[in-house]
C-alpha positions, 0 to 999 in steps of 0.5 A, a space after each residue: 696136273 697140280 703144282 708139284 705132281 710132276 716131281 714123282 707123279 704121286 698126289 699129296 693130301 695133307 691132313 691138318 689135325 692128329 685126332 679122330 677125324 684127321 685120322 680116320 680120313 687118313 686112314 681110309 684113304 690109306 685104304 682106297 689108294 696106295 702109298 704109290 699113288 697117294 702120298 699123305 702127310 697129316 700134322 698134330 700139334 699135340 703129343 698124341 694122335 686118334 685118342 678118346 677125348 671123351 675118355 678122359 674124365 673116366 682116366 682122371 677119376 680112375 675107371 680107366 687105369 692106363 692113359 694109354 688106353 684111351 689111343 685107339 691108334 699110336 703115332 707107330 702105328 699109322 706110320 707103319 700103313 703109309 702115313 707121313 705123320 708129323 707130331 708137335 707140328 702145328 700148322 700156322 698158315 693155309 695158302 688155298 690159292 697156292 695149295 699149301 701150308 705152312 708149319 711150325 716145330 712146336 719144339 725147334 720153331 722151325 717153319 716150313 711150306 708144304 704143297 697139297 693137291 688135297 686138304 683136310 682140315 680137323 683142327 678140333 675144337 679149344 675149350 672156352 677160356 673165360 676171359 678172368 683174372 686169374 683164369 691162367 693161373 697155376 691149378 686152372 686146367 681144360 681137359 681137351 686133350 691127353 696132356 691136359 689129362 695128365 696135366 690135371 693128374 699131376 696137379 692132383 697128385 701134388 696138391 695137398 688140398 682136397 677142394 675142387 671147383 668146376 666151373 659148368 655143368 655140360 657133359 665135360 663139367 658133371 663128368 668131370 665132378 664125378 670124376 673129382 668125388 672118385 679121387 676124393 677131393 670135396 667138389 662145388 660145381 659153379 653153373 651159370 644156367 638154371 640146372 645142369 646139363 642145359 642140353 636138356 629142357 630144366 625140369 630134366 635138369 633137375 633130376 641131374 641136380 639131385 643126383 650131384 647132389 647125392 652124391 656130395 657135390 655142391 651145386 651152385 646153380 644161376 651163378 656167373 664167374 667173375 674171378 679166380 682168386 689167387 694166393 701169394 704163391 700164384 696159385 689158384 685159392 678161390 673162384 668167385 662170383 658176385 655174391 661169394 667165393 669158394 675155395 678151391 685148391 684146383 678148379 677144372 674149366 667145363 664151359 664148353 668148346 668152340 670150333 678152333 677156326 681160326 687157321 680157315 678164317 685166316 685163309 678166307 674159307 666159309 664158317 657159319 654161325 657157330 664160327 665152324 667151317 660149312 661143309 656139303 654133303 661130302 664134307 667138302 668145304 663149300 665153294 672148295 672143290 679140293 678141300 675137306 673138313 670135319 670133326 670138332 671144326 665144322 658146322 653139320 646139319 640138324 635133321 630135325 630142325 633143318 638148321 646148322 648145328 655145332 656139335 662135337 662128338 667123337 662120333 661125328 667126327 669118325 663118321 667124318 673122317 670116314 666120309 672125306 677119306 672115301 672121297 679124298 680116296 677117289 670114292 664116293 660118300 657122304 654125311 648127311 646130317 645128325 638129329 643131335 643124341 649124347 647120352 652121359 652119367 652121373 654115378 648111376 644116373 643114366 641121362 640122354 637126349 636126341 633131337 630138339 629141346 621146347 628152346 629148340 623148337 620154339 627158335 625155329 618156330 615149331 609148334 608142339 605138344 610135350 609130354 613126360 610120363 613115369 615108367 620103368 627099366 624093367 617089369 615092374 615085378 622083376 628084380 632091379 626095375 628102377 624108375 625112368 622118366 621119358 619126356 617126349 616132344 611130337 610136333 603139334 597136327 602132325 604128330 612127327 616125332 620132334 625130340 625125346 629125353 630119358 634120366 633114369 638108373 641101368 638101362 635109361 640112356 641107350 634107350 634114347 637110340 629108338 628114338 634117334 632112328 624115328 627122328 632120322 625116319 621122320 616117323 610120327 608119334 603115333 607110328 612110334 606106337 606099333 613099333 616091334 620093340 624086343 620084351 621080356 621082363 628083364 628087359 622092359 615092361 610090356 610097353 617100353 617107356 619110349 612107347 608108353 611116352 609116344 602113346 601120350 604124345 600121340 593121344 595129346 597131338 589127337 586131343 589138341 585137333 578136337 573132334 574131326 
């Protein structure tokens, strides 16, 4: 029996984090047991709970009209199904010896203890904050949450310049560029790497550079920070490197995302080598037989490379939830691992990936053939077929399907879900090449680009076996 059970039999699961995976726990335990058996207590730091980070860039540059579009459920609504949710309420301390934690009124600054019989850590990721001078200055913003969205808005809204910098260029930093183009300010994105995008292997960047480049953005490319520059009011005026500076009435910071760890370090839980938290297959955190983790805090398995893997993806972290809430719950689920698919876009460009870059390959030491072939999105002959490029990764003598990236216009990116499924059935090239994919003209040629560049692939694995 736990430490405080006996006061009115209930068991208490403490959620730490407001988000999609905190949430989703929540709520699917909600599901499997009954307020009289399971009370839940969960603690957002933040204003807002279960909302779409990744929808944010589409809020600032107008696609998405209302901020309250993007919550999927309000604070309201999880309160009405049985959940103890506590906002602007972060959590300071976790004591695992003595099942508690320890949390603070963001507003008041009071603190208090609260027991658990179960945990679930989802405290998310932080954006990377380069370490600069100047990079807290008044016009410097992240866009991790909705009030940094809002955030942004308002500097937006009161800026009477219209320059704009973004410093990196992942998902959030060409997302984020576009978003800027739509609201009409003149944008120079700052890119440590070769090309954008360093998901992808660079000669797949290139066409993400030319598409930003199309339309109005500056691309500085092999290029590192060193400075934001401020005027005499304390506002942000430049970005700097080592060789210029660009002006810049607001800067946007895209360089990414660490896991936010820092509360389980402290108490002494398990992180891996990206600093998130390692899980088993139940997403319980190793050695912690009550204790769960997930979302943008923990370290998952890559299927294809068989290595841990630091990926935060709202779709990931969903899926999480829904696995430690089952178990948390009473039932039984499990997360067995990711192959690593993220499609995005830069106007009509559609870009997407799955499984392994050659980097990727080559670190865990797989030998392979790369091929990348030229097709369409339709019939060629049908109206609006517009090209795509397919790059296609197959491991040399075996042939097994190792990774694929697709840039094109309509119809590119959700291509790539074909060969998310062959990575996760561990199918060969040359068994990609019989699969029964739909066609009619409006929809592909005869054979798919995903086929036709499986077939390359197949015919290369063959040819580098030589003759049998």
């Amino acid at each position: 029996m736990s430490m405080h059970q006996g006061r009115d039999g209930r068991e208490r699961l403490v959620v730490i984090g407001g988000d999609a995976a905190g949430m989703s726990a929540a709520s699917q335990a909600r599901r499997l047991r009954s307020p009289e058996e399971l009370e839940i207590v969960a603690f957002e730091r933040g204003h807002f709970t279960s909302f779409s980070a990744c929808g944010i860039p589409y809020w600032v540059g107008g696609e998405v009209p209302e901020r309250d579009h993007l919550i999927a459920r309000t604070p309201g609504e999880h309160r009405a199904r049985g959940i103890d949710l506590r906002l602007r309420t972060e959590v300071t301390e976790i004591d695992v010896a003595g099942q508690r934690v320890r949390a603070r009124d963001v507003d008041a600054g009071a603190e208090s203890w609260t027991p658990y019989d179960k945990l679930v850590i989802a405290t998310g990721a932080r954006p990377v904050r380069p370490d600069l001078p100047g990079a807290d200055a008044p016009g410097v913003h992240g866009v991790q949450t909705l009030d940094d969205g809002q955030a942004l808005l308002d500097t937006l809204a009161g800026t009477p310049g219209r320059r704009a910098v973004v410093v990196g260029a992942g998902y959030i930093g060409v997302e984020m560029a576009e978003a800027l183009i739509n609201r009409g300010f003149a944008v120079t994105v700052v890119n440590r790497g070769r090309e954008p995008m360093s998901t992808l292997d660079p000669d797949m960047g290139r066409m993400v550079h030319r598409a930003m480049e199309g339309l109005g953005i500056t691309m500085v490319n092999d290029a590192e920070v060193t400075e934001i520059l401020t005027g005499a009011d304390g506002r942000v005026r430049a970005v700097a490197t080592a060789d210029a500076a660009y002006p810049a009435d607001v800067v946007v910071l895209g360089i990414g995302v660490r896991p936010e760890t820092a509360l389980a370090r402290a108490a002494g839980l398990p992180l891996g080598t990206h600093g998130g938290l390692l899980t088993d297959l139940a997403m319980r955190v190793r050695g912690h037989g009550n204790i769960w983790a997930g979302g943008d805090c923990v370290e998952v398995l890559n299927l294809v490379s068989g290595q841990e893997q630091y990926v935060p993806l709202g779709t990931h972290a969903n899926k999480h939830g829904q696995v430690i809430g089952t178990n948390a719950g009473g039932g039984y689920a499990t997360f067995p691992g990711v192959v690593g698919t993220a499609v995005s876009k830069v106007c009509d460009l559609e870009i997407a990936r799955t499984g392994l870059r050659e980097k990727d390959a080559r670190r865990v030491g797989l030998r392979f053939e790369a091929v990348t072939i030229e097709s369409t999105s339709r019939a060629g002959y049908y109206p609006g077929a517009a090209p795509m490029t397919v790059k296609m990764l197959a491991e040399s003598r075996t042939g097994r399907l190792l990774g694929v990236q697709i840039v094109g216009r309509e119809g590119a990116a959700k291509r790539v879900d074909v060969a998310a499924v062959a990575l996760t059935a561990r199918m060969t090239v040359e068994q990609m090449t019989a699969l029964d994919l739909g066609y009619a003209p409006p929809f592909s040629p005869v054979w798919d680009p995903v086929l036709v560049a499986a077939r390359k692939a197949a015919a290369r694995v063959r040819g580098a076996q030589g003759p049998s």
